[in-house]
Backbone bond lengths (Angstrom), bond angles and torsions (degrees), N, CA, C in turn:
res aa  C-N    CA-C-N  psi(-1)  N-CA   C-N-CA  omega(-1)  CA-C   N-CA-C  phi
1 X - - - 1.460 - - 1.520 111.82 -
2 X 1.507 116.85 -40.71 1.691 118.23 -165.80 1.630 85.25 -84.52
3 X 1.241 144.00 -28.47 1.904 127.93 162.13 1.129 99.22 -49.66
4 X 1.562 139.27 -66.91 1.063 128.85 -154.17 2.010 121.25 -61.88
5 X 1.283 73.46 -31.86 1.761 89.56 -172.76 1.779 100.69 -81.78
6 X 0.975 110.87 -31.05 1.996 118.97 173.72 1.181 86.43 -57.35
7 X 1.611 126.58 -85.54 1.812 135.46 -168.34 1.354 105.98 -21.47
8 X 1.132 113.31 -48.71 2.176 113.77 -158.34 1.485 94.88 -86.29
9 X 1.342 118.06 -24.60 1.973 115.44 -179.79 1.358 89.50 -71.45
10 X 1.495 127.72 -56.31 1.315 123.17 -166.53 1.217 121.32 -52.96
11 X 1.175 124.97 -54.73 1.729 144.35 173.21 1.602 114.83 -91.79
12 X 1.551 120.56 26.32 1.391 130.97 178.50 1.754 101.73 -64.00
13 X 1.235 136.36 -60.87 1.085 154.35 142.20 1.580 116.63 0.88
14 X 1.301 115.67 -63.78 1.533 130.60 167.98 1.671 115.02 -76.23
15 X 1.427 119.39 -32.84 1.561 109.28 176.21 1.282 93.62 -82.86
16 X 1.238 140.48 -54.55 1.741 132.53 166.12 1.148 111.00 -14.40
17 X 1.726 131.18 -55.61 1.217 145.12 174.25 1.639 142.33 -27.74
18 X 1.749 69.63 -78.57 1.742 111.44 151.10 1.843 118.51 -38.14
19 X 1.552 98.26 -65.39 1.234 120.75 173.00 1.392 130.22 -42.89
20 X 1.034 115.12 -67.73 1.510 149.78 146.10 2.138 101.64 -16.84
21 X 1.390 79.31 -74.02 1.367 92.49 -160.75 1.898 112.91 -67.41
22 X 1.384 126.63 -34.08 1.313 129.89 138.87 1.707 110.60 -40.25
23 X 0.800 112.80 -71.94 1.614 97.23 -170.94 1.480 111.38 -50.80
24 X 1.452 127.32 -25.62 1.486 125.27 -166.18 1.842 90.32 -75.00
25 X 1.046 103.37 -58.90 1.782 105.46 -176.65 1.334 105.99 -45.38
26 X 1.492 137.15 -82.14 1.357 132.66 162.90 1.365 120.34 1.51
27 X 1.402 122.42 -66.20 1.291 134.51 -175.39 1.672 114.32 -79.52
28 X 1.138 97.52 -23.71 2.141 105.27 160.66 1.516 103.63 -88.05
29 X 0.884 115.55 -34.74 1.479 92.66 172.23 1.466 160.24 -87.88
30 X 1.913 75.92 -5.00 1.701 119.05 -177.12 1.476 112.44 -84.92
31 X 1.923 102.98 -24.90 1.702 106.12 -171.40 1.344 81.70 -110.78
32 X 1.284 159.05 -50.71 1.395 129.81 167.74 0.901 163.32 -48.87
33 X 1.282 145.92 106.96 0.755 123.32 -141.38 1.737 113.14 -99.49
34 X 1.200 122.34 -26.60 1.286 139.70 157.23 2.009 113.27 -47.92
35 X 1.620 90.03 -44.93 1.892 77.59 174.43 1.176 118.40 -76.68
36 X 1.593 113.83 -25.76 1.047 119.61 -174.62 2.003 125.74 -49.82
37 X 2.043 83.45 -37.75 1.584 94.70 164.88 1.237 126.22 -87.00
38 X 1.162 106.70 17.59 1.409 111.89 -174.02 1.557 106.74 -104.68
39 X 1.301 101.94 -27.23 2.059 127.85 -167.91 1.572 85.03 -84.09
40 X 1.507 130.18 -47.42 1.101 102.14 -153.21 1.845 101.96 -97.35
41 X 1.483 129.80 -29.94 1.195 118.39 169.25 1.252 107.06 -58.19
42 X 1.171 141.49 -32.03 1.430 151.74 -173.48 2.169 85.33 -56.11
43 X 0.995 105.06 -85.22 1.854 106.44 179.08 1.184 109.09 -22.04
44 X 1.516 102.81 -71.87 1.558 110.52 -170.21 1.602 109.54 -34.66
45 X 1.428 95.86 -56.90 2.088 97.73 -165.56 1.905 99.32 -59.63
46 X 1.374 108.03 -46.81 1.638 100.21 -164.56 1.732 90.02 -65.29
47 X 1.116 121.11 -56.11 1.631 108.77 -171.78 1.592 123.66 -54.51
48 X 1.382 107.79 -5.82 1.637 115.98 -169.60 1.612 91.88 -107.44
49 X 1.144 109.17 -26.14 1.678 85.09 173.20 1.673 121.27 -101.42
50 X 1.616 113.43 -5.56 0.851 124.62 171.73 1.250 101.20 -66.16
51 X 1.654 136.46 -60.86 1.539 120.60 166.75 0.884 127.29 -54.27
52 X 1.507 138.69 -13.19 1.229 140.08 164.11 1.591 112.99 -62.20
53 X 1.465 95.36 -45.15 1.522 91.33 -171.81 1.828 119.08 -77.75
54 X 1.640 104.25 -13.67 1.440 100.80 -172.65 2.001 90.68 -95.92
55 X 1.166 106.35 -29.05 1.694 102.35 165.04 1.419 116.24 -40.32
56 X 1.985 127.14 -59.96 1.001 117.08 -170.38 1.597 113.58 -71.04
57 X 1.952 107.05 -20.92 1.650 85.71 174.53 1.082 123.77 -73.22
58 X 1.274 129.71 -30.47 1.645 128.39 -176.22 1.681 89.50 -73.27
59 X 1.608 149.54 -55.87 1.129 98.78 -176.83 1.730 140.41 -72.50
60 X 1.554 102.38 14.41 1.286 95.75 175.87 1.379 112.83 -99.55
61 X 1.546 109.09 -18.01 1.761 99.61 168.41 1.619 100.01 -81.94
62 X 0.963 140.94 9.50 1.801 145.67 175.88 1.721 113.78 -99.83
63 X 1.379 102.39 -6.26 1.452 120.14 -162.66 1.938 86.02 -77.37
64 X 0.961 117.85 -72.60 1.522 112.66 -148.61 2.293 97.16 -67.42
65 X 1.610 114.13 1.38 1.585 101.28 -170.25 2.003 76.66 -93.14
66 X 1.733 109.31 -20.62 1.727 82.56 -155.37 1.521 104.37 -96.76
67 X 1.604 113.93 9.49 1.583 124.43 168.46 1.694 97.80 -75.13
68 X 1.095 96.59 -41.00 1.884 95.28 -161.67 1.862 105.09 -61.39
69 X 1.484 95.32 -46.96 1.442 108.32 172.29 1.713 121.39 -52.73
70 X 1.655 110.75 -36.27 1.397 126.71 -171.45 1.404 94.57 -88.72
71 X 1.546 132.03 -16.00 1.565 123.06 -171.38 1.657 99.54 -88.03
72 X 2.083 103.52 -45.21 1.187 116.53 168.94 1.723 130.51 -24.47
73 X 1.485 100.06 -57.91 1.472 131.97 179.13 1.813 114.11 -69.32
74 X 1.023 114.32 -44.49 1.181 126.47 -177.64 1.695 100.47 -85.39
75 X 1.035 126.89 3.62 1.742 123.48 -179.78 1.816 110.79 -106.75
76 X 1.521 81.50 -26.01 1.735 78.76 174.14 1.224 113.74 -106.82
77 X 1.613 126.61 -7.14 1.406 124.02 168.09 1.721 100.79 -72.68
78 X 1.346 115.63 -20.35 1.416 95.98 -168.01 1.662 105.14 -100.91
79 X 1.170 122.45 11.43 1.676 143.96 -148.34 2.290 75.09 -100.51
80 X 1.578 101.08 -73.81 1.186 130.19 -172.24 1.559 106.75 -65.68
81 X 1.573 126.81 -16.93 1.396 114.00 144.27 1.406 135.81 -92.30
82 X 1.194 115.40 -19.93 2.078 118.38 151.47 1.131 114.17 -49.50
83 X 1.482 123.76 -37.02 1.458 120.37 -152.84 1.218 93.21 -129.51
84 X 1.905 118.29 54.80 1.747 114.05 172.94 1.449 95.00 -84.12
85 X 1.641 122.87 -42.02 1.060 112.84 159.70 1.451 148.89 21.68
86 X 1.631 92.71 -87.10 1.775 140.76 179.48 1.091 104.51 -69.90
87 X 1.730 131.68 -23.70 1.468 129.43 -173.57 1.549 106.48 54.90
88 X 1.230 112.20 35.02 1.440 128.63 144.02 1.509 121.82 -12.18
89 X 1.050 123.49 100.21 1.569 117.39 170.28 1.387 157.42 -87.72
90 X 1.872 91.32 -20.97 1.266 152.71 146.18 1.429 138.50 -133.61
91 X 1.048 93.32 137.63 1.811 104.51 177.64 1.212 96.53 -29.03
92 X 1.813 131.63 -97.49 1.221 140.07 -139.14 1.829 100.75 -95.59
93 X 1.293 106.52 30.97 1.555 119.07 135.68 1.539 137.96 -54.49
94 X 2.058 108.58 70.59 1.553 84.36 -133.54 1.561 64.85 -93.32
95 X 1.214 161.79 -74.87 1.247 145.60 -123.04 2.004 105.81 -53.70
96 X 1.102 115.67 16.56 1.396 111.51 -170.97 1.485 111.59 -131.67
97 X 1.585 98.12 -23.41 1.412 115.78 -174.35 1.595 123.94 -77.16
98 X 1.023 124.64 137.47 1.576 127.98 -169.43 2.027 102.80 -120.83
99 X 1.112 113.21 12.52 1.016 112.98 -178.30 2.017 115.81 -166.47
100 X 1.449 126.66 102.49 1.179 114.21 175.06 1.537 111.22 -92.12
101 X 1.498 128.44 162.95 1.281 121.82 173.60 1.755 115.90 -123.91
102 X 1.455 129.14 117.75 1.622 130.93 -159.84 1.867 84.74 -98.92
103 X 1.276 116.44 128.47 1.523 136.73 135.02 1.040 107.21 -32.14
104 X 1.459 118.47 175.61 1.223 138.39 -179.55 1.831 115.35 139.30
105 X 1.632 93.07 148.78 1.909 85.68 155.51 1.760 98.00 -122.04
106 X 1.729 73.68 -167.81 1.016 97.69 170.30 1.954 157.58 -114.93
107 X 1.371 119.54 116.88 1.404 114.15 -128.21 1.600 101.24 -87.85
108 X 1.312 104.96 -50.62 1.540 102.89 154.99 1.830 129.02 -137.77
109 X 1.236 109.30 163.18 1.369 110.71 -176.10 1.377 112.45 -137.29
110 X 1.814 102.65 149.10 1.500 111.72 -167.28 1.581 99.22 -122.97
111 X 1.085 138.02 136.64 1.565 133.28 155.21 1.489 110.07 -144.94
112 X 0.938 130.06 14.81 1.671 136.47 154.16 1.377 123.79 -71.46
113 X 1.227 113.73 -21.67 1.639 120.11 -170.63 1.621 99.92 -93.74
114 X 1.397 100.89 173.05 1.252 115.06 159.90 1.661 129.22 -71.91
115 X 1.585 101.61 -29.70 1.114 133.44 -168.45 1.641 112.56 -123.99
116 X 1.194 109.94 68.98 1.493 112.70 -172.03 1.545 111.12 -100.30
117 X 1.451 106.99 120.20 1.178 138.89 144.07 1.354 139.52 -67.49
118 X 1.408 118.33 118.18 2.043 122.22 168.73 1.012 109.85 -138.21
119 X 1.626 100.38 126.50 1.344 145.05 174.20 1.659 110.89 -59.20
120 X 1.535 124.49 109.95 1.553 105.13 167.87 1.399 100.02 -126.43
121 X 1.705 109.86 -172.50 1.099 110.78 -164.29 1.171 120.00 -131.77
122 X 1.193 104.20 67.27 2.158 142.10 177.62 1.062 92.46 -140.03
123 X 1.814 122.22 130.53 1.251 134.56 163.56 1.879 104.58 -136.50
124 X 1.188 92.86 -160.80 1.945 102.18 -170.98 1.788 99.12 -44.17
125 X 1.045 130.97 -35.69 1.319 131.60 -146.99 1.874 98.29 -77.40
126 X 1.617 87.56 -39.62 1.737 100.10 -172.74 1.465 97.87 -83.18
127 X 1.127 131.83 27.27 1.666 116.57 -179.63 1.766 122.04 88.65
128 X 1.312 103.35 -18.71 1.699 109.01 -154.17 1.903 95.67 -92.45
129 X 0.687 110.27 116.91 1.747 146.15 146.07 1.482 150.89 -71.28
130 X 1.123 117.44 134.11 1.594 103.48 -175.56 1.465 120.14 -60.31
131 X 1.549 92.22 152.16 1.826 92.40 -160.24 1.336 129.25 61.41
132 X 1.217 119.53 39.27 1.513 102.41 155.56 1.693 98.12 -127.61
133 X 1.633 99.24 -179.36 1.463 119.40 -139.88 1.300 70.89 -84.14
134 X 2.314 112.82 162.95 1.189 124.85 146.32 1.353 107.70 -130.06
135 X 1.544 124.22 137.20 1.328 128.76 168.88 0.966 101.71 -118.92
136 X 1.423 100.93 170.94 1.583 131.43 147.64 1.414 130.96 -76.76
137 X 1.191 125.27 -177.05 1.819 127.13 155.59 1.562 105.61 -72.44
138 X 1.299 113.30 -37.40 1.856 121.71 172.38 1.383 99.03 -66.09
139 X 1.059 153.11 -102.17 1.258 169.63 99.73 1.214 137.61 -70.90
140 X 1.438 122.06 -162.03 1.748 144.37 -169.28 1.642 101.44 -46.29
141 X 1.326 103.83 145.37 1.492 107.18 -169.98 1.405 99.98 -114.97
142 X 1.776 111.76 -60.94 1.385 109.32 -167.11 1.999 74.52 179.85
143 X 2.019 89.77 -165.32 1.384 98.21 173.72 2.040 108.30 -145.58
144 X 1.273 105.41 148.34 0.971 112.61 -137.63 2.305 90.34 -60.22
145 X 1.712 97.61 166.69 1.816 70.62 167.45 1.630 102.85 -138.60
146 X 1.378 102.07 -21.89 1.754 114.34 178.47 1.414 108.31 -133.80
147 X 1.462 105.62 176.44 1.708 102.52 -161.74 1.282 81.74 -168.25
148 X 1.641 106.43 142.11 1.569 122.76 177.33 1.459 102.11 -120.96
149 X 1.320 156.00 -122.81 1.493 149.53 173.33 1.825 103.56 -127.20
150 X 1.670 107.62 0.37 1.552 80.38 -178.01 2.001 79.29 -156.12
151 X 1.782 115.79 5.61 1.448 94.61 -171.68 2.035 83.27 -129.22
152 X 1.434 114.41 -163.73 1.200 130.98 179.85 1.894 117.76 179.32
153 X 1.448 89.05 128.60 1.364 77.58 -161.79 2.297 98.24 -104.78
154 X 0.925 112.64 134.21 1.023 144.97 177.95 1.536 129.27 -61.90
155 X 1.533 131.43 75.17 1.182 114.13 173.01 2.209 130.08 -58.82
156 X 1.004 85.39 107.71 1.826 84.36 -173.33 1.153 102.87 -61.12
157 X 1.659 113.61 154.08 1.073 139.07 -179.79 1.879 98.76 -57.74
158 X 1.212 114.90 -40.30 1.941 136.83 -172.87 1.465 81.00 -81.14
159 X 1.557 121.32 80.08 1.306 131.85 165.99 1.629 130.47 -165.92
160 X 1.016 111.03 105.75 1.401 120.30 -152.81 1.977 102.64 -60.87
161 X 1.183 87.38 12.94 2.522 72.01 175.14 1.857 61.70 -125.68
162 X 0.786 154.93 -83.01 1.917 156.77 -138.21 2.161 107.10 -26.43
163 X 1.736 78.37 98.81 1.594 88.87 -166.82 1.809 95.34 -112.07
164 X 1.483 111.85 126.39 1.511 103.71 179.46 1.584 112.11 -137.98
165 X 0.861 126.09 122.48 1.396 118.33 161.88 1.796 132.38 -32.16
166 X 1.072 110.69 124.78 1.169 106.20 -172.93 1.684 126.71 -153.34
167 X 1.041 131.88 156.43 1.462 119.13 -160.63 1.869 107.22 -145.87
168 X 1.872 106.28 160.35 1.401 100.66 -175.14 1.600 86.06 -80.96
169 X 1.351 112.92 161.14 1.664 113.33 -168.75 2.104 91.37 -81.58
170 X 1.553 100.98 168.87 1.174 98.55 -177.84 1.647 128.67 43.27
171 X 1.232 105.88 32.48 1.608 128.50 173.50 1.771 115.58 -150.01
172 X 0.996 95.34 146.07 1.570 112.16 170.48 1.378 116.56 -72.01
173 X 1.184 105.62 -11.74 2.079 102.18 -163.21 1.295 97.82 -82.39
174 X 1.402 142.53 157.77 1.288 131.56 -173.19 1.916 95.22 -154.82
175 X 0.988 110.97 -178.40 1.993 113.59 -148.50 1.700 89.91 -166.58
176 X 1.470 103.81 170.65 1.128 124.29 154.61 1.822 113.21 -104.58
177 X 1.162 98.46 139.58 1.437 120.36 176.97 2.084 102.55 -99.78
178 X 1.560 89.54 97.14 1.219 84.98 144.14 1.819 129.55 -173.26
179 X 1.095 121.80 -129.25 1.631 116.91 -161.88 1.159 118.58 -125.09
180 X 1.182 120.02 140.85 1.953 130.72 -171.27 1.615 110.04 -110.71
181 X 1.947 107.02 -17.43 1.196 89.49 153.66 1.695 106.10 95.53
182 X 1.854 98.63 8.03 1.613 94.82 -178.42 1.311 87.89 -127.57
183 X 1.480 126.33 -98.73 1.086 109.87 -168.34 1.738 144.14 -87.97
184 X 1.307 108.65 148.69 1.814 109.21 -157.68 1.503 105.81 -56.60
185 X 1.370 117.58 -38.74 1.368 132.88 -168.27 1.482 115.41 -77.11
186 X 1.432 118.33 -7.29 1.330 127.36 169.40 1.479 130.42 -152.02
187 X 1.439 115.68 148.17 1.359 133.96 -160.02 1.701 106.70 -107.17
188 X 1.538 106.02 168.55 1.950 87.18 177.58 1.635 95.60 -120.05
189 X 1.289 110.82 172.27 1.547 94.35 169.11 1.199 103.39 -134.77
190 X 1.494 134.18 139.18 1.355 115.66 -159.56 2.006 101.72 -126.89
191 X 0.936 109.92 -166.96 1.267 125.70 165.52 2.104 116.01 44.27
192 X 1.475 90.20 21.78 1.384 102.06 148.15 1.461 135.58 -53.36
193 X 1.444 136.58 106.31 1.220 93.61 172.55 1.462 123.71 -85.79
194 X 1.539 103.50 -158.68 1.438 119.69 -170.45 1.411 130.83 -50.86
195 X 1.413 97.81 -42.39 1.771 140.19 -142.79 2.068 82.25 -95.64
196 X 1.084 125.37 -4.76 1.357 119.87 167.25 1.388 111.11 -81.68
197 X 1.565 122.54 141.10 1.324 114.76 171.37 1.534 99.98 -101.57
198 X 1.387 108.07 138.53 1.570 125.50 179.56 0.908 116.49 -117.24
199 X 1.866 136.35 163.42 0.946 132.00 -174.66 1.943 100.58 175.25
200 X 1.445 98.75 126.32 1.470 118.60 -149.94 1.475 102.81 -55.81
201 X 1.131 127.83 133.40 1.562 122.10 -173.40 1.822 109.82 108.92
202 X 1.393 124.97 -21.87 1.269 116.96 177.89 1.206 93.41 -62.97
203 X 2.119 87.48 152.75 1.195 86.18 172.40 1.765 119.39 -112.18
204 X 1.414 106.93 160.35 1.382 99.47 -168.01 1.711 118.15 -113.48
205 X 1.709 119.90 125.99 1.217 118.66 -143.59 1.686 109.72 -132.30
206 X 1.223 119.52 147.73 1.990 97.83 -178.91 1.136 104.04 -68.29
207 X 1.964 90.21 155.49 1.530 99.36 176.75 1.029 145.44 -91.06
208 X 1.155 93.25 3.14 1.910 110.94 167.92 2.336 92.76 84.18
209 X 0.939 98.34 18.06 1.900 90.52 -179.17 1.455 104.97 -78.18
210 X 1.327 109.16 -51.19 1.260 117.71 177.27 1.148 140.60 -53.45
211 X 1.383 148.54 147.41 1.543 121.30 -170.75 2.156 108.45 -86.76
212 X 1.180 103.41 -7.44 1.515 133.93 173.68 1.607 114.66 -33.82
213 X 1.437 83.39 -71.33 1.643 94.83 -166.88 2.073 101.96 -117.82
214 X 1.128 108.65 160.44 1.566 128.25 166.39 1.596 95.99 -64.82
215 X 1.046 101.81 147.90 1.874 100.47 159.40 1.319 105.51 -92.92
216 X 1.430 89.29 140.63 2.043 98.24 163.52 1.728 93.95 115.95
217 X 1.610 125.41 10.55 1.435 99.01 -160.57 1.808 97.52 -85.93
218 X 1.183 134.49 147.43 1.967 130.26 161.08 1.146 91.05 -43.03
219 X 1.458 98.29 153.23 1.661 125.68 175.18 1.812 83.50 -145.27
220 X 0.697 134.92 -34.27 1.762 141.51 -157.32 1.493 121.13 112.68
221 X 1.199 101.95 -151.53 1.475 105.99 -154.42 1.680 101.05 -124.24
222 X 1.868 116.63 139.78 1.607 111.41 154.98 1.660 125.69 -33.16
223 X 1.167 110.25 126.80 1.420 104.73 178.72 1.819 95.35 -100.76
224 X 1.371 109.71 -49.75 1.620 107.05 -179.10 1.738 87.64 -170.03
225 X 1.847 98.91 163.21 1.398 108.61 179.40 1.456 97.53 -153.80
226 X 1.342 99.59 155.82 1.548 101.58 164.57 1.203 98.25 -140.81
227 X 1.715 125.90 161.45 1.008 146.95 168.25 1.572 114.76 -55.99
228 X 1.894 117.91 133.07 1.159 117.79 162.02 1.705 106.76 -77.05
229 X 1.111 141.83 118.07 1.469 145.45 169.70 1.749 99.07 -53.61
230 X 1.288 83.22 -55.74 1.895 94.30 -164.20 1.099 102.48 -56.23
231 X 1.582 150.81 -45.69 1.340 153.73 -171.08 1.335 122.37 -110.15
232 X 1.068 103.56 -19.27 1.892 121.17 163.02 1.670 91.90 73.13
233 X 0.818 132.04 64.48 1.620 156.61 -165.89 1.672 109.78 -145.11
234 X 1.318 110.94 174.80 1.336 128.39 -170.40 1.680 110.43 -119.41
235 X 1.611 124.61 130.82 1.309 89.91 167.56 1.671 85.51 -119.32
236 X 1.523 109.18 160.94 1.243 104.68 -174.38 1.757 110.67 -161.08
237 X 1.433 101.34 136.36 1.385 116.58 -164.30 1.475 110.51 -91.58
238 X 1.277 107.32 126.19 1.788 117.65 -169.22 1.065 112.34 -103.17
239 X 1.501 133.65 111.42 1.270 137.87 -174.87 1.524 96.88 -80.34
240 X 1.432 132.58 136.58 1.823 120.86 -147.70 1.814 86.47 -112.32
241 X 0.923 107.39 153.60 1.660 103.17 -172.36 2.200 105.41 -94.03
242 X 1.311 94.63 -9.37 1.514 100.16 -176.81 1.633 119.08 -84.72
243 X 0.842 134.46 148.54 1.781 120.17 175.95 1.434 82.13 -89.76
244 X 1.227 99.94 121.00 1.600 98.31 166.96 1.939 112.74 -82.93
245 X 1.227 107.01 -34.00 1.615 95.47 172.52 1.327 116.00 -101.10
246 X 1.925 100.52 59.16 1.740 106.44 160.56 1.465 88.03 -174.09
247 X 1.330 113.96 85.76 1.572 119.36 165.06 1.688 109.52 -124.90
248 X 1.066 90.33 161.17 1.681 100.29 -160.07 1.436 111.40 -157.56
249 X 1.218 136.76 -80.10 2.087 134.32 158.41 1.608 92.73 -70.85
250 X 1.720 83.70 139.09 1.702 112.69 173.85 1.485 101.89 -124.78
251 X 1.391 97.79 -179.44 1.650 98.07 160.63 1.928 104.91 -150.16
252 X 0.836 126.57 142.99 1.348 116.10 -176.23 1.406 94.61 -123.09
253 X 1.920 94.53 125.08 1.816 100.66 -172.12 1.335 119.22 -108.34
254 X 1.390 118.95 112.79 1.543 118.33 -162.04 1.313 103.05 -103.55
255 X 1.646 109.12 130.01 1.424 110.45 175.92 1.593 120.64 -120.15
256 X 1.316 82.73 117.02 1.966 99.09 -179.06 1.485 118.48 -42.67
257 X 1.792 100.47 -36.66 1.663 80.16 175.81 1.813 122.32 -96.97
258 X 1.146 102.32 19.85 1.260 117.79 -178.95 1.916 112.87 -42.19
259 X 1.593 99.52 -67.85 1.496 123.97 169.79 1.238 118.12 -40.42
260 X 1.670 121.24 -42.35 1.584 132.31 -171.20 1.314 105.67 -78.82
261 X 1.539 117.21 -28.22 1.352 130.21 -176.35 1.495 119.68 -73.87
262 X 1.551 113.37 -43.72 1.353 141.64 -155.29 1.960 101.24 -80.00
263 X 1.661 87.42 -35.64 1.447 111.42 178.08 1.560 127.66 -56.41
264 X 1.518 106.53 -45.53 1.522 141.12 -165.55 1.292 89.19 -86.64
265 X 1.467 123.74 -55.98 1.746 129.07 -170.52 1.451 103.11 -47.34
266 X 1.525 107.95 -66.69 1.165 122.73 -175.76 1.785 110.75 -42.78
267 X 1.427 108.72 -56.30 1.904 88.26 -176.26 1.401 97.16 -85.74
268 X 1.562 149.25 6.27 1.458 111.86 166.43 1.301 93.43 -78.67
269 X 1.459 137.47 -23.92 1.472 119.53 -174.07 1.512 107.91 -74.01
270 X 1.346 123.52 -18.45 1.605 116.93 171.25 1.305 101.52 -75.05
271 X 1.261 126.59 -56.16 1.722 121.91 -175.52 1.385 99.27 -51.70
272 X 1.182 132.96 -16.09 1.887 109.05 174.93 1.566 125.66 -97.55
């Protein structure tokens, strides 16, 4: 108590000051009428940005409930675009549905190798399984190849065995999608033939052959092609529409009739 009471003897002089000098403002601002508008827009602005500023913190601690909600939203619009088909009515319409879609990010990523692998974080528990498709909001990512109970690791499309079906959009002709193993930003597409007319900028999309993927998903766009002579085929360079070294939301797409399919394959290949 006798510090506290020393401090205010010491600095008596300056709270006098202080003192003093608040009351002079008060009393200018009470007979003015001009300061008076000056005192009070003066409030208004510091108090309007003071809510502004405690506004943007709560939405940035609100940021990761209204991603979950925006991943939420975006899982059943894309549930209800695989399965326009099915005349889908609802998302978790499963007796109608030919296609579900699992969330997820992503925990790690490889695109330097020949053989690139990504790690996400949906495993057996979340539904996700070997072999099924993973995208992006850009497009096709890869397809799944191992599974732990809560992780899954990811063969990338930027992978020299990574063989996918794939097609020029708005055409029947369909190719394999795959990798040469140089650059991250592009894919090749091969086994086009000739008798297709091309033109730099189509874009190139899966073909739905597979039981894997939906047809119609982006893969990107022709960058340039030239003709194989020797095979009378196309080879052709895919500018990929995804940044592959900056992924983050996935979706892992599980298809119900995959199993019924895999089933039927299996005994016409015994009947031969």
């Amino acid at each position: 108590m006798q510090q506290i009471i020393n401090f205010i003897l010491r600095y008596k002089n300056s709270f006098l000051y202080v003192f003093l000098g608040l009351i002079a403002m008060v009393l200018t601002i009470r007979s003015h009428s001009y300061h008076q508008s000056k005192f009070f827009n003066s409030s208004k602005w510091l108090t309007a940005n003071i809510y502004e500023i405690s506004s943007n913190i709560s939405a940035y601690f609100d940021l990761k409930e209204e991603n979950e909600k925006l991943s939420k939203e975006n899982q059943e619009l894309r549930i209800l675009l695989f399965n326009r088909d099915s005349q889908l009515v609802k998302p978790l319409d499963t007796a109608r549905a030919k296609f579900n879609v699992i969330p997820g990010k992503v925990v790690k990523n490889s695109y330097a190798n020949l053989r690139n692998y990504i790690t996400i974080n949906v495993g057996r528990k979340q539904g996700v399984r070997q072999d099924m498709g993973v995208i992006t909001p850009q497009g096709i990512l890869g397809i799944v190849e191992n599974t732990s109970n809560n992780y899954s690791t990811v063969q990338s499309i930027l992978n020299t065995k990574s063989n996918i079906n794939a097609k020029v959009k708005n055409t029947n002709y369909f190719g394999s999608l795959v990798w040469n193993g140089e650059r991250y930003d592009e894919v090749q597409l091969v086994d086009i033939p000739r008798l297709v007319p091309l033109v730099v900028g189509d874009t190139i999309v899966t073909g739905g052959m597979s039981s894997i993927f939906p047809e119609g998903i982006p893969i990107g766009t022709i960058k340039k092609y030239e003709l194989n002579t020797a095979q009378s085929f196309y080879d052709i360079e895919v500018s990929l529409f995804n940044d592959m070294t900056n992924i983050g939301h996935i979706y892992v797409i599980e298809s119900f009739d995959r199993p019924e399919i895999l089933e039927l394959q299996a005994e016409t290949g015994d009947e031969q």
